[in-house]
C-alpha positions in Angstrom: -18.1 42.6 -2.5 -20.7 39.9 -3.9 -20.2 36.0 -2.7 -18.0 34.2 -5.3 -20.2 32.1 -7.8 -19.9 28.2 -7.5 -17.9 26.9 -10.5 -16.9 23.0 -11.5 -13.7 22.1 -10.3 -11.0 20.0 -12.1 -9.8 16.5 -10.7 -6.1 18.5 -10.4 -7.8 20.9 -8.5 -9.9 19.0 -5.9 -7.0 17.0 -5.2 -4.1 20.0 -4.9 -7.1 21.7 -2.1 -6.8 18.3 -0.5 -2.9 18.2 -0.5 -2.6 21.5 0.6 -5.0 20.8 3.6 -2.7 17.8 4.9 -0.3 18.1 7.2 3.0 18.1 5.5 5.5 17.1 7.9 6.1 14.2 10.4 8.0 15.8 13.7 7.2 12.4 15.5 7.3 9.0 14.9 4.3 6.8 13.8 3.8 3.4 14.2 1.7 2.8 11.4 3.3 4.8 9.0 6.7 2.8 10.0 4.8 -0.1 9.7 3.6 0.6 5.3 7.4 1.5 5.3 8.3 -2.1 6.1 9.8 -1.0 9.3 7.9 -3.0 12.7 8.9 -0.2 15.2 7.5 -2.2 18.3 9.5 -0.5 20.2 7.0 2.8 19.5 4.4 0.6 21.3 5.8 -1.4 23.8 5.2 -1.5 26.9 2.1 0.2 26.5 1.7 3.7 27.6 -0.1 4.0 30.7 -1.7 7.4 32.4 -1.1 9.1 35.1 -2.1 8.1 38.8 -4.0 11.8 38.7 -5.2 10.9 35.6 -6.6 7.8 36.6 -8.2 8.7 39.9 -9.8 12.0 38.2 -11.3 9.8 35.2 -12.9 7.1 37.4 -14.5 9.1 39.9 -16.5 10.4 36.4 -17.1 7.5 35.5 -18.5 6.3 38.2 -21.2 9.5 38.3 -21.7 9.1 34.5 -22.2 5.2 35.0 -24.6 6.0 38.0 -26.3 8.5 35.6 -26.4 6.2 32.2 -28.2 3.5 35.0 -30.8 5.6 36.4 -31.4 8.7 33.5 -30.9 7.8 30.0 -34.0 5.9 28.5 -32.5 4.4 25.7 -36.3 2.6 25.0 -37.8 6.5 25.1 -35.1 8.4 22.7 -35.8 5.3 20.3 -40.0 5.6 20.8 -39.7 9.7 20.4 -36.8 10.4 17.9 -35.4 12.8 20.8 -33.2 12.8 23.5 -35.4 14.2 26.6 -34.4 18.0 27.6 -33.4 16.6 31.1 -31.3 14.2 29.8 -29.2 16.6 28.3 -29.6 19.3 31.3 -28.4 16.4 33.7 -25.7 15.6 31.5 -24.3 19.5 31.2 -24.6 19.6 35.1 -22.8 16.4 35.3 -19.9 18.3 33.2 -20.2 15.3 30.3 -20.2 18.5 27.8 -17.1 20.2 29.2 -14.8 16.0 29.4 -12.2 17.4 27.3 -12.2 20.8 28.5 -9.1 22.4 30.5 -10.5 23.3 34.5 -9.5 26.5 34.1 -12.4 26.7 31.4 -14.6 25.1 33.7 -14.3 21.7 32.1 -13.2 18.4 33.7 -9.7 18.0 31.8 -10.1 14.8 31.0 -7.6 13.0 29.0 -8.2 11.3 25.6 -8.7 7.2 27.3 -11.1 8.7 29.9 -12.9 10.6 27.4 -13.3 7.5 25.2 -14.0 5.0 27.8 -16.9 7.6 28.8 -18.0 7.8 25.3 -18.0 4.0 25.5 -19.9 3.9 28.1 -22.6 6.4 27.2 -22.8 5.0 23.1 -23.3 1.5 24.9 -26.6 2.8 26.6 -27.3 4.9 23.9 -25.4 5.5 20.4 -27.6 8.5 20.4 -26.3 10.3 23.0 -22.8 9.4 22.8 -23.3 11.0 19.2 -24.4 14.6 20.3 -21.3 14.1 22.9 -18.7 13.2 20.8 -20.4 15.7 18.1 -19.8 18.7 20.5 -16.3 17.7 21.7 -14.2 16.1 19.3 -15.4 17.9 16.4 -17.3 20.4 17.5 -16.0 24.3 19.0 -13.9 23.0 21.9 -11.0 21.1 20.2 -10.4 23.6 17.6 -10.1 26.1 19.7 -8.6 24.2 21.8 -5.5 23.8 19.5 -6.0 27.0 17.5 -7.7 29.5 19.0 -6.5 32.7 20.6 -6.4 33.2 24.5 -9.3 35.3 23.9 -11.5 33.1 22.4 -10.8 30.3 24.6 -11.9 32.3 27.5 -14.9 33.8 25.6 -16.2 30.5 24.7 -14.9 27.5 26.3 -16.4 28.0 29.8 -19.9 28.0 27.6 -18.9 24.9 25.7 -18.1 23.0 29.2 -21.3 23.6 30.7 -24.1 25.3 29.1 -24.0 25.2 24.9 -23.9 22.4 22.5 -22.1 22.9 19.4 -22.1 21.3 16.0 -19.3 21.4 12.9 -20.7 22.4 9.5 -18.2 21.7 6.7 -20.6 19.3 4.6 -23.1 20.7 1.7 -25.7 19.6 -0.3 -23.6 18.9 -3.2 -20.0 18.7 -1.2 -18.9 15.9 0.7 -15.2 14.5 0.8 -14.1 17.3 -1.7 -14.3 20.4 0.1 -12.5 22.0 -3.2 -16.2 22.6 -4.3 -17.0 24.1 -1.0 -19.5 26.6 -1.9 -20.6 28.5 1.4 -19.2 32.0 1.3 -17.3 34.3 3.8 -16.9 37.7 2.4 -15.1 40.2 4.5 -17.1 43.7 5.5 -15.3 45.9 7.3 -14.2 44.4 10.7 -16.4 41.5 9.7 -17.6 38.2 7.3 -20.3 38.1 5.7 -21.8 34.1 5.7 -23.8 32.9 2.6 -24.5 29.0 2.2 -26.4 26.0 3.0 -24.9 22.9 5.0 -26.0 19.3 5.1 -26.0 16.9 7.9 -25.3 19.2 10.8 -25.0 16.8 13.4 -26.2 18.7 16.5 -27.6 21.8 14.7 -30.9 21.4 15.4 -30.1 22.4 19.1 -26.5 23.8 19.2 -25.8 27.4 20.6 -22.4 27.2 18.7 -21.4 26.2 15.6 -17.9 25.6 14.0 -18.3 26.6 10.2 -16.7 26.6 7.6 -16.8 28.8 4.3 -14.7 29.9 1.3 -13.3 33.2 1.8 -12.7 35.6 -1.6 -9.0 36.3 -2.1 -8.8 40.2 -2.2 -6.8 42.8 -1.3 -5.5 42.3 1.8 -6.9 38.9 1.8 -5.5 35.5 1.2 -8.9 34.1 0.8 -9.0 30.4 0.8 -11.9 27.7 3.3 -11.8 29.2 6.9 -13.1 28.2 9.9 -15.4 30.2 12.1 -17.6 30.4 15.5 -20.9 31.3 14.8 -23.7 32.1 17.1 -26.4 29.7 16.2 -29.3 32.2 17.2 -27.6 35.5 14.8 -29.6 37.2 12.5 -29.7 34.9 9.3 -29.0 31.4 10.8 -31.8 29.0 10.1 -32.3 25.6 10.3 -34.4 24.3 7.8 -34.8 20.9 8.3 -34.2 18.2 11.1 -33.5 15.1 9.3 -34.2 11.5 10.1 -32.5 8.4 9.1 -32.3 4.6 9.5 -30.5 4.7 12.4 -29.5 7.1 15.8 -33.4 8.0 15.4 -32.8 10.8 18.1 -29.9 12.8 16.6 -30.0 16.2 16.0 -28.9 16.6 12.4 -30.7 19.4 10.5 -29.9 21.2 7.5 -28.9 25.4 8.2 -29.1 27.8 6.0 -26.9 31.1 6.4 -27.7 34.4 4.6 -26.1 37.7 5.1 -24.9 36.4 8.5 -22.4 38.9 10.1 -19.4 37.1 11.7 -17.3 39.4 13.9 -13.3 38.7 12.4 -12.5 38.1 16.0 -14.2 34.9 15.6 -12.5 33.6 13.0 -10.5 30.3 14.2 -6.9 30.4 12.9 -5.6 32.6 9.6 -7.5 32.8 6.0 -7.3 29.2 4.3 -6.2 27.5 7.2 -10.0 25.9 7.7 -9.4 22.3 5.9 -6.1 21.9 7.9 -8.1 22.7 11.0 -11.0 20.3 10.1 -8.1 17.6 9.9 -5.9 18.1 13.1 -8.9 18.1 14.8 -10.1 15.2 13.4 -6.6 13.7 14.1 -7.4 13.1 18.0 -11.0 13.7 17.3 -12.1 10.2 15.3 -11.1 8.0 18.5 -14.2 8.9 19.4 -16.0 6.0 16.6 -13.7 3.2 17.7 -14.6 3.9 21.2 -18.2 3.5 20.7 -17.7 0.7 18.2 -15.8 -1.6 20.8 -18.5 -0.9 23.2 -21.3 -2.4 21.0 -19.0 -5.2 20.6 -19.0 -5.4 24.3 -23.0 -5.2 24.5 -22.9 -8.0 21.6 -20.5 -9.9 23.3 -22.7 -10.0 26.3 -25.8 -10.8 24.8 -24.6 -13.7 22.7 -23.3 -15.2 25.6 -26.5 -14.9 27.4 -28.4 -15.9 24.7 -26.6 -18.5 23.1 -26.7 -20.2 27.0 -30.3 -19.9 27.5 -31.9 -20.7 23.7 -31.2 -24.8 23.0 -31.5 -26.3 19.3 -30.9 -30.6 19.0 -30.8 -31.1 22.1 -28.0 -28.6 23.3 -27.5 -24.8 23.8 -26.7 -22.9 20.4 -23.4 -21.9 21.0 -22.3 -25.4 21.0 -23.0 -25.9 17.5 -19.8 -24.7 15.7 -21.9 -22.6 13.2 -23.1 -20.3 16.3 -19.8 -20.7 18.0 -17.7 -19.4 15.3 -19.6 -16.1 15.4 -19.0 -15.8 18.9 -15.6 -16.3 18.8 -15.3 -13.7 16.5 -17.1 -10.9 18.3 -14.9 -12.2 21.6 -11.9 -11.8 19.9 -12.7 -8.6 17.9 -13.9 -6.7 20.4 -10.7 -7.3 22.3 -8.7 -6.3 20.0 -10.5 -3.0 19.4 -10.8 -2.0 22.9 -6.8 -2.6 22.9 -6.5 -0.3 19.1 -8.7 2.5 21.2 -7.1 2.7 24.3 -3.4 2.5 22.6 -4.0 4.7 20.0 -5.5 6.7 23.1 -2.6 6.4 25.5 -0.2 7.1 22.3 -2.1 10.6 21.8 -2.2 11.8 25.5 1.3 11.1 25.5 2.1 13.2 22.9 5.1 11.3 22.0 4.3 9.9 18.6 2.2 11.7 15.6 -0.9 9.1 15.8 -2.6 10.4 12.6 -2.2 7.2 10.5 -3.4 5.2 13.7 -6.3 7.0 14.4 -7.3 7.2 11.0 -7.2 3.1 11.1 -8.8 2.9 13.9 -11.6 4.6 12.7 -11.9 2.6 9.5 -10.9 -0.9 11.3 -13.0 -0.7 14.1 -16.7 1.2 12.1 -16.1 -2.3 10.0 -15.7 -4.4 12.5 -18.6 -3.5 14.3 -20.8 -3.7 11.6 -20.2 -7.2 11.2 -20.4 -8.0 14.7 -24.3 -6.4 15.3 -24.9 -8.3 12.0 -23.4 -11.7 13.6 -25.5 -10.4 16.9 -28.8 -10.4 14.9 -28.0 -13.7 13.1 -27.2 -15.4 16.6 -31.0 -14.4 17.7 -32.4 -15.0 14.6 -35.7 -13.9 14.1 -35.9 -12.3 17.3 -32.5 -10.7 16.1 -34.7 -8.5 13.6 -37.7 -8.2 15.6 -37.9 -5.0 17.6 -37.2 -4.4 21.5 -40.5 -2.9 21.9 -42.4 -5.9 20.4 -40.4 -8.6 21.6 -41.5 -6.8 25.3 -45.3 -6.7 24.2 -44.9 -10.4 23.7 -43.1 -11.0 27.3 -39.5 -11.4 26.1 -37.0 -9.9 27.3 -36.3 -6.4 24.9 -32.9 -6.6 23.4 -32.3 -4.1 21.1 -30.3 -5.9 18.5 -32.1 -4.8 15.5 -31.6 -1.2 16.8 -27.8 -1.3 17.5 -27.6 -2.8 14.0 -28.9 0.5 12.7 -27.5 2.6 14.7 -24.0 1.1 14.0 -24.0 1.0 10.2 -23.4 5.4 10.2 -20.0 4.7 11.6 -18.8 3.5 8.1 -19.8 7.0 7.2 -19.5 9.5 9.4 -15.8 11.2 9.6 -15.0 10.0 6.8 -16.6 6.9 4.7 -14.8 3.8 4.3 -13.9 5.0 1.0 -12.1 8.3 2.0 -10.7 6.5 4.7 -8.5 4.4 2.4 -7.4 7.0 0.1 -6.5 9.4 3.2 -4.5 6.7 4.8 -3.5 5.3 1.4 -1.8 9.3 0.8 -0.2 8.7 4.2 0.9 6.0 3.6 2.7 6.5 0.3 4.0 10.0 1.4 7.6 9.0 2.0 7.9 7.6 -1.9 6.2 10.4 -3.0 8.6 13.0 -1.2 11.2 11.3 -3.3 9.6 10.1 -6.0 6.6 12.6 -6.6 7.9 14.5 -9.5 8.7 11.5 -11.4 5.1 11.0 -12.1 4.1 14.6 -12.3 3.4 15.5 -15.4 3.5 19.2 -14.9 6.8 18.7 -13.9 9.8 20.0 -15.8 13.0 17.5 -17.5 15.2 19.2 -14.9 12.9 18.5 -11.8 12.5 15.1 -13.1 16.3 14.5 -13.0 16.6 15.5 -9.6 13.6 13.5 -8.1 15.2 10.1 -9.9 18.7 11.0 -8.2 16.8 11.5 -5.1 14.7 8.3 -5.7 17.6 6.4 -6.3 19.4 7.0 -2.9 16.6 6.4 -1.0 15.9 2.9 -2.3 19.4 2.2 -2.8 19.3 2.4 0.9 15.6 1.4 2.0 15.1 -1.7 -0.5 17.7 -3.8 0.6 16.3 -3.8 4.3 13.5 -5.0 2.7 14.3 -8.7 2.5 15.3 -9.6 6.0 14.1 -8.9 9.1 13.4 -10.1 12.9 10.4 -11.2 12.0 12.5 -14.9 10.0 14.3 -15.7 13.2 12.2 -18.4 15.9 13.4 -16.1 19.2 12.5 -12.5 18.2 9.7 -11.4 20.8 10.1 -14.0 23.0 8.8 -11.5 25.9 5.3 -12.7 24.4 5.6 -16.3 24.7 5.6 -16.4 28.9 5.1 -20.0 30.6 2.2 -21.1 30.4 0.6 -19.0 28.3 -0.1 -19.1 24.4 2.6 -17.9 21.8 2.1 -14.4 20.5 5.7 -14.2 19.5 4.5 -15.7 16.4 2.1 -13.3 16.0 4.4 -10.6 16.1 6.7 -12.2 13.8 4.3 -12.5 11.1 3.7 -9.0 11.4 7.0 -8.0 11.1 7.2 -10.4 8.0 4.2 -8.9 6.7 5.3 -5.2 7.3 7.9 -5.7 4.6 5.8 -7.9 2.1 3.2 -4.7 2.3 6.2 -2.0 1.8 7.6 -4.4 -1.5 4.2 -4.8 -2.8 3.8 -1.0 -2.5 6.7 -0.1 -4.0 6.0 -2.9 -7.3 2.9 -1.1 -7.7 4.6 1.8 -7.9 6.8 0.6 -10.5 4.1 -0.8 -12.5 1.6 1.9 -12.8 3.8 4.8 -11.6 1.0 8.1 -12.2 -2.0 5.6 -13.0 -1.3 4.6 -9.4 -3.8 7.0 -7.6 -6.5 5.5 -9.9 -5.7 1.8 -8.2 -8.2 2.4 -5.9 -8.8 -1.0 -5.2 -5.2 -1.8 -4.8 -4.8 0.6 -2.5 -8.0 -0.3 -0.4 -6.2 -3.7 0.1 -2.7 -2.4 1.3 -5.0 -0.2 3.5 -6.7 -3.2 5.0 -3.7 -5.0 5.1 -2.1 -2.2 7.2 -5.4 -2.1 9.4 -4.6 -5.8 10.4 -1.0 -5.3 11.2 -1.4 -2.7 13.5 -5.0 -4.4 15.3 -2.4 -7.6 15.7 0.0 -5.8 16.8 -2.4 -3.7 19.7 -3.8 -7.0 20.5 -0.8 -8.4 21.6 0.4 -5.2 23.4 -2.3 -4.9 25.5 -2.8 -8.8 26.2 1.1 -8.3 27.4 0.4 -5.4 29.3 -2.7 -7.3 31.5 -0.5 -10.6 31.7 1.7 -8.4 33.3 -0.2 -6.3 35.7 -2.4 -9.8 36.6 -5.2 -8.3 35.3 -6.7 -11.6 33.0 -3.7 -12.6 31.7 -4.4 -16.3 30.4 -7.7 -15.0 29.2 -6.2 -11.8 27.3 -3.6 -13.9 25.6 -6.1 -16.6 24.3 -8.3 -14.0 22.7 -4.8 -12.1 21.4 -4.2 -15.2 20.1 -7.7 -16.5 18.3 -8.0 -12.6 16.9 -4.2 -12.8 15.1 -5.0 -16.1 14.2 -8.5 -14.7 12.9 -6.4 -11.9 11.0 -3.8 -13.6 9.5 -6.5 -15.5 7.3 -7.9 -11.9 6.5 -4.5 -10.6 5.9 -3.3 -13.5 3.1 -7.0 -13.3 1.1 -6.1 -9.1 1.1 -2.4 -10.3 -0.1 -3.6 -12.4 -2.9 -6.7 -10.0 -3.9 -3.4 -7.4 -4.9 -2.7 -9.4 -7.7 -5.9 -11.6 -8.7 -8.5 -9.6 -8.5 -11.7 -8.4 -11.2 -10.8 -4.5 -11.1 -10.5 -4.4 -14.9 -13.2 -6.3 -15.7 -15.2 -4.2 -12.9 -14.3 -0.9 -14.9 -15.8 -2.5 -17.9 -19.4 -3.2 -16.1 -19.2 0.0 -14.5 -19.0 1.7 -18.0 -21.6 -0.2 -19.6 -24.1 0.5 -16.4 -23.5 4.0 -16.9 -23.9 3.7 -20.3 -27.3 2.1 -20.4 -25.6 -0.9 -21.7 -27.8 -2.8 -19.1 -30.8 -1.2 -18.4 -33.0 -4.4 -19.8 -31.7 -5.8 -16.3 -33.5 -3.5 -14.9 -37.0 -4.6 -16.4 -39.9 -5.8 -14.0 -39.4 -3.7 -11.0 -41.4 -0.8 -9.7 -39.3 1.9 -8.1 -41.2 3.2 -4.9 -39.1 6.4 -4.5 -40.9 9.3 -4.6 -40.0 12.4 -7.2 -37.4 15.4 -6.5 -33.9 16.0 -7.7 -31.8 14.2 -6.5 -29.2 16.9 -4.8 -31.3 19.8 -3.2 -31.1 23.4 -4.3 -28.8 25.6 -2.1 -28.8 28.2 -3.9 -27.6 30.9 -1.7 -30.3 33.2 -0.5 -33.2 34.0 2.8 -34.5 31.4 4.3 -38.2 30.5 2.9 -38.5 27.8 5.4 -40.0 27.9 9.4 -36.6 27.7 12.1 -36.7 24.1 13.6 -33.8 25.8 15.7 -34.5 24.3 19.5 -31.9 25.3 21.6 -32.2 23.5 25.3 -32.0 25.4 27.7 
C-alpha cells in the first residue's frame, strides 16, 4: 500500500475530526462546567481536597533533593549564554528520578501525585523555564502518561522503567502546515504485515532533538481489516528513517530542544501502537486533560519570582523622595502580581488536588487553568519589567558587567510569552472550553441548528429542547447568591468578607448561563462563528472559577493557621481585582466592534489597504512561508543528540 495523498479538508470536516476526538460523556461532576450551566456547585470545591499524609511526606522529601539540586546544579545564567541545557544537568536530574515524578514505583518511577509533580515543576521552571520545559515535555505529554492511561501491561513494562530513568521522550502531533486542526494531519502510518509503515514531517518537537522515545502520531489508511483513522505510536527515536532535521531557536526558552523530524519508511512494530486505530486525537486530549497543569504551575511560579523581585526592588530603588512602590502608579502593579499569583497557585493546586482525587472530571478546569494563568503571567513579567524600567529590558548578563545585581526580568518575559501557545493557543483554548461549555445545549438542542439534519430529527430535538429549559431556565433567575447570609463560613471574625465574593459568583454563574442561552437564541447555527462572544463567556468563566479557588484556598489556610489574615486580604484584593475584569467582559457581549472588525478584516485581505502599508522596509528574509514536507528521505545532516 502507498501513503494516502494529502487533500484539502472542508470546514464540516475539520470540525466533525474534532468532535469525534472529544470526549463525549461526563461520568463525574465538574465544577466549571456547573458553573457556565448557571449552577455554583461549591459544594464540588469545598473544603479543599487535601493529600495524603504518604503523599505528603513522599513529595517533600523530593523536593527537598530537587530544591538542593535547582541551588547548587542548574545554571540558569549558562543554558541562557549556550542555548543548551548542560549534559550533567540532565544526567543529575535522571539520577535524581525528576524524569520518572509521575511514574508508578513498580516502573521504577517516584509515584508522585499530580500537586507534587506541579509544585516540582514550579520549582524547577522558577530556576529555569527551560528545564522545567523538557520535564513537563517528557511527562505530561510525552510517552509516560499515555501509556500510563492506555497502554497495555506489556508496554508499560517495556517502556516505562526507561522513561523513569534513562530516556527523554517528546510528542509529535504538530506539522508544518497542521496545527489545531489535526483533520489535515498528513503524516502516514500504513500497515505492512505485522507492522506500520511511518511517512511525515513534524514541527516543533519539543524535546526531539535529544529524546530516545517519541509519541507520534500519524493517519492510518482505512483498509481491509483496518479502521484507519490518526493513531498514536512509540517510536524509537534512533530507528532506521528517523531524522531530525533542524533544532530550532526562538525568542524565548533559548535552551529547548525543539527540532523538526522527519520520518521515511520508518517501520513501527504494531505492538507499539498506543490504544486502537483512530483513537490517537482522543489520546492526545485525555492526556492533555491532567497533562496542561503543568503551564499553570510554572506560570504561578514566575509570578512568585516577580512577586519577589518587585518587592525587593521597589524597597531599594527611591524616586521624589520615597521608595517606588509608594507611588500608587508602581503600587498598583504590585498589588496585582500579589494578588494574581495567589490566586493561581490556589487554581493549580485545586485543580491539582481535584485530579488526584479522582472524584470530579476536571477537564473544563484544567483547560482554564491553562488559558487563565499563561495570560496572567504574561502580564505580570510585563508589569515586572515596567517596575525596573530600563533595567527591566536590559539583560542579566549586562546589568552584571556593570556591577548590578543580574535579574533576569527581560528573560522570564520571553520565556513566559510561549505559554499563550504551547498546548493550545489562547485561541483554541476558548473554542475547546467554549464546546465544553455549550455541550449540554447542544445535546438537546444540537439538531435544531444542523442543517444536515432531517424535519423528523428536528421535531424531536425541539421536544427535547423544550423540557430541558422548561425545567433549567426558571432556576435561572434566583439563586443563593441574592440573599446577605449565604457563605457566611467566609466572613470569620476578624477577617475580610469573601462571602461577598462568593455571592457575586454565584450571581454571575447564572448571568453567564442566560447570556449563553440568548446568544443561542439569536444566532442559533451562526453561533460557532461568534468567536468573539464566545472568547468573553470563556473569560468570564475563567474569572469565576479563579474567584472561586481564591477563596477556597484563602479558607482552607485561615483554617489550618497557615497565613490566614494575609490569604484572605489577597483573596479579597484579587476578587475585587476580578470583578472589574468580569463586568468590562459582561458589557463587551453586547457592545463590542466584531462587525465592524469583519469589515476591516476583509478589506486587509482584500488589498483594500495596502497604501497603509507605504514607507516601510520589510527586513524578512525570502522563503515560503510554510516549509515543504513533502514526504520523502531525509536530504538533511541528523542533529539527533541523544544524552547519554
Amino acid at each position: 500500500m502507498t501513503a494516502p495523498s494529502v487533500r484539502p479538508v472542508s470546514e464540516r470536516e475539520a470540525r466533525q475530526v474534532a468532535e469525534a476526538a472529544r470526549e463525549q460523556d461526563w461520568k463525574k461532576p465538574s465544577f466549571a462546567k456547573e458553573l457556565f450551566l448557571g449552577r455554583f456547585r461549591l459544594d464540588l470545591i469545598h473544603p479543599h481536597p487535601t493529600p495524603a499524609p504518604d503523599d505528603v511526606r513522599r513529595g517533600e522529601e523530593f523536593l527537598a533533593k530537587l530544591r538542593d539540586f535547582c541551588e547548587t546544579r542548574i545554571d540558569s545564567a549558562r543554558i541562557e549564554r549556550e542555548a543548551r541545557i548542560p549534559d550533567e544537568t540532565v544526567d543529575g536530574l535522571k539520577e535524581l528520578g525528576a524524569f520518572g515524578m509521575k511514574i508508578d514505583p513498580k516502573y521504577g518511577g517516584l509515584g508522585l501525585n499530580h500537586v507534587y509533580y506541579n509544585k516540582a515543576l514550579a520549582l524547577v521552571g522558577s530556576v529555569s523555564p527551560v528545564v522545567g520545559a523538557l520535564l513537563s515535555a517528557h511527562q505530561s505529554i510525552g510517552v509516560p502518561q499515555p501509556l500510563k492511561l492506555f497502554g497495555t501491561q506489556e508496554q508499560k513494562e517495556k517502556f516505562l522503567p526507561r522513561c523513569a530513568r534513562t530516556d527523554i521522550t517528546a510528542f509529535l502531533l504538530t506539522e508544518p502546515d497542521v496545527g489545531s486542526d489535526p483533520a489535515r494531519l498528513a503524516t502516514s502510518a500504513v500497515p505492512d504485515g505485522d507492522d506500520y509503515v511511518l511517512d511525515g514531517v513534524k514541527l516543533w518537537t519539543t524535546n526531539g532533538v535529544v529524546a530516545d522515545l517519541l509519541v507520534v502520531m500519524a493517519r492510518v489508511p482505512r483498509s481491509e481489516g483496518h479502521k484507519g483513522g490518526i493513531t498514536a505510536f512509540v517510536v524509537e527515536a534512533t530507528a532506521e528513517g528517523v531524522t531530525v532535521e533542524n533544532r530550532n531557536a526562538f525568542m524565548g526558552l533559548r535552551g529547548i530542544e525543539n527540532g523538526v523530524t522527519r520520518f521515511h519508511q520508518v517501520r513501527v512494530p504494531a505492538s507499539h501502537r498506543i490504544g486502537p486505530e483512530g483513537a490517537g486525537l482522543k489520546i492526545a486530549l485525555t492526556t492533555l486533560n491532567t497533562g496542561r497543569l503543568s503551564i499553570p504551575a510554572m506560570c504561578a511560579a514566575s509570578g512568585k519570582w516577580a512577586l519577589k523581585i518587585a518587592r525587593e526592588w521597589s524597597s531599594a530603588r527611591e524616586q521624589w523622595g520615597k521608595p517606588i512602590a509608594k507611588h500608587e502608579a508602581v503600587g498598583s502593579k504590585i498589588s496585582y502580581i500579589a494578588a494574581t499569583t495567589f490566586a493561581l497557585e490556589a487554581i493549580v493546586d485545586l485543580s491539582s488536588q481535584m485530579a488526584d482525587e479522582d472524584r470530579n472530571d476536571i477537564r473544563i478546569e484544567a483547560a482554564l487553568a491553562k488559558l487563565y494563568a499563561s495570560e496572567a503571567a504574561w502580564l505580570m513579567m510585563d508589569e515586572l519589567v515596567q517596575i525596573r524600567g530600563g533595567r527591566g529590558y536590559e539583560s542579566a548578563a549586562s546589568l552584571a558587567a556593570r556591577g548590578e545585581r543580574a535579574v533576569p526580568a527581560e528573560q522570564m518575559l520571553r520565556d513566559s510569552r510561549i505559554n499563550r501557545i504551547f498546548e493550545g493557543s489562547t485561541e483554541i483554548m476558548h473554542l475547546l472550553i467554549a464546546r465544553e461549555a455549550v455541550d449540554a445545549h447542544l445535546s438537546v438542542a444540537g439538531d435544531l441548528i444542523d442543517p444536515d439534519k432531517s424535519l423528523g430529527d428536528k421535531a424531536r430535538a425541539g421536544a427535547r429542547a423544550g423540557g430541558f429549559y422548561a425545567r433549567w431556565l426558571p432556576k435561572l433567575v434566583a439563586g443563593p447568591g441574592q440573599l446577605p447570609r449565604t457563605y457566611a463560613e467566609f466572613h470569620p471574625t476578624g477577617h475580610r468578607d469573601l462571602s461577598r465574593h462568593l455571592r457575586y459568583v454565584e450571581r454571575s454563574s447564572r448571568k453567564l448561563a442566560r447570556s449563553t442561552f440568548y446568544a443561542m437564541s439569536r444566532w442559533q447555527g451562526r453561533m460557532e462563528t461568534k468567536q468573539g462572544f464566545l472568547g468573553r463567556i470563556v473569560d468570564i468563566g475563567a474569572e469565576l472559577f479563579a474567584m472561586s479557588a481564591a477563596c477556597v484556598r484563602a479558607e482552607h489556610l485561615r483554617s489550618r493557621g497557615e497565613h490566614g489574615t494575609e490569604a484572605y486580604q489577597l483573596a479579597d484584593a484579587f476578587c475585587r481585582q476580578s470583578r472589574i475584569r468580569v463586568e468590562e467582559l459582561f458589557g463587551r457581549l453586547w457592545t463590542n466592534t466584531d462587525d465592524l472588525d469583519r469589515k476591516v478584516v476583509s478589506g486587509v485581505m482584500g488589498g483594500a489597504y495596502t497604501w497603509l502599508e507605504a514607507g516601510i522596509v520589510d527586513p524578512s528574509g525570502e522563503g515560503p512561508w510554510i516549509a515543504d514536507a513533502t514526504p520523502g528521505p531525509s536530504k538533511a545532516e541528523n542533529v539527533h543528540r541523544p544524552i547519554r
